[in-house]
Every structure is written in C-alpha cells, then in structure tokens.
C-alpha positions in Angstrom: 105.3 102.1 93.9 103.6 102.6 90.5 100.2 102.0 92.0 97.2 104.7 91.8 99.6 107.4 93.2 98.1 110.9 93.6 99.6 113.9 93.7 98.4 115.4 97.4 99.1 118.0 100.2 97.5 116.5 103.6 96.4 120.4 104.7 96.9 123.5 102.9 97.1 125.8 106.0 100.1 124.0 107.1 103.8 123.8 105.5 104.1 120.2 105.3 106.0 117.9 102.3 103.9 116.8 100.0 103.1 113.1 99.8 101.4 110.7 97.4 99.2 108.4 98.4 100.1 104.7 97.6 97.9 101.8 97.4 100.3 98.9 97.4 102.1 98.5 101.1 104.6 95.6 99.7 107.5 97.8 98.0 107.3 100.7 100.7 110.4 98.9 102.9 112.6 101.3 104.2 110.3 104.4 103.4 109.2 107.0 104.9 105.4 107.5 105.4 102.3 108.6 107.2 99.3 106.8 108.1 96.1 108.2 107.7 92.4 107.8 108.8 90.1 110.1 107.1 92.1 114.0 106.6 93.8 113.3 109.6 97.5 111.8 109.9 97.4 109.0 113.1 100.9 108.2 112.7 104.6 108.5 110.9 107.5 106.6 110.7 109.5 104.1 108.3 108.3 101.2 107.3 110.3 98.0 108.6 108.4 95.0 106.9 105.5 94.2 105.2 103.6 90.8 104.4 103.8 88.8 101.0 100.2 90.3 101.0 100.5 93.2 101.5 97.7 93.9 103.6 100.1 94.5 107.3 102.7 96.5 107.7 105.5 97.4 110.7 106.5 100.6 111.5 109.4 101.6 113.4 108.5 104.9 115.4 110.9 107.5 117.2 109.8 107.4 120.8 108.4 105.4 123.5 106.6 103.4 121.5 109.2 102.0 118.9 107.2 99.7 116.6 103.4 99.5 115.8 101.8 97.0 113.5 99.5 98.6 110.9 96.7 96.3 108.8 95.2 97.8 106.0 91.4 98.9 106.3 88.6 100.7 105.3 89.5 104.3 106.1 93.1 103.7 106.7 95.4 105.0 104.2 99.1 105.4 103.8 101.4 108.2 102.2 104.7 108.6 101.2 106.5 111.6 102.0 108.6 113.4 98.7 111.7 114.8 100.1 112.4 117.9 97.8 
C-alpha cells in the first residue's frame, strides 16, 4: 500500500475513522475498506480477492448480500480505514 496514499476524512460533520485513499487494489486482501463514488461512500466491507491486475476486487459484506464484485472505474474510488 505505498501507492499515492492521502491523508483524508470522508465528511467533517460526521465522527468517522479516518481513511487513506489507495490507488493500488492488489495488496488490500484481508482489509478493511470503503468504496467510494464521488464524496459519497456506496459500500464497506473486507476485501476477499483481487485480480493479478488489479483492476477487480471482491468484497465480502455483512448482510443479505454477502459478496459483491467491485471493478475499478472512473469515479470509483477505494479507502482504507486506520483503526486508531
């Protein structure tokens, strides 16, 4: 995770962790993150497996929906969460 990592807090009104936003999807397995499109978070979860690209990741989900494939796309971005 030494990609173009930026120190970040998704919303300022809010008490949430802080995050850093990382670039390269390929070492994140087994971490927890957020997905994001635009200022807004679309989804959280930990991060199961990701291609030898890069480029799609799984994410395993608390709920009724337990996995979702994410690909990565203009305007999608991904975040890992610091735990203090």
């Amino acid at each position: 995770m030494q990609d173009d990592m930026k120190d970040s807090t998704p919303d300022s009104r809010f008490d949430k962790p802080q995050s850093k936003r990382v670039t390269d999807w390929r070492p994140l397995v087994g971490q927890d993150v957020q997905i994001w499109r635009g200022n807004k978070i679309v989804d959280q979860g930990r991060v199961e497996a990701v291609t030898a690209d890069g480029k799609v990741l799984w994410l395993k989900q608390l709920g009724a929906i337990e996995r979702r494939l994410v690909m990565k796309e203009p305007g999608t971005g991904l975040r890992v969460r610091l735990i203090p």
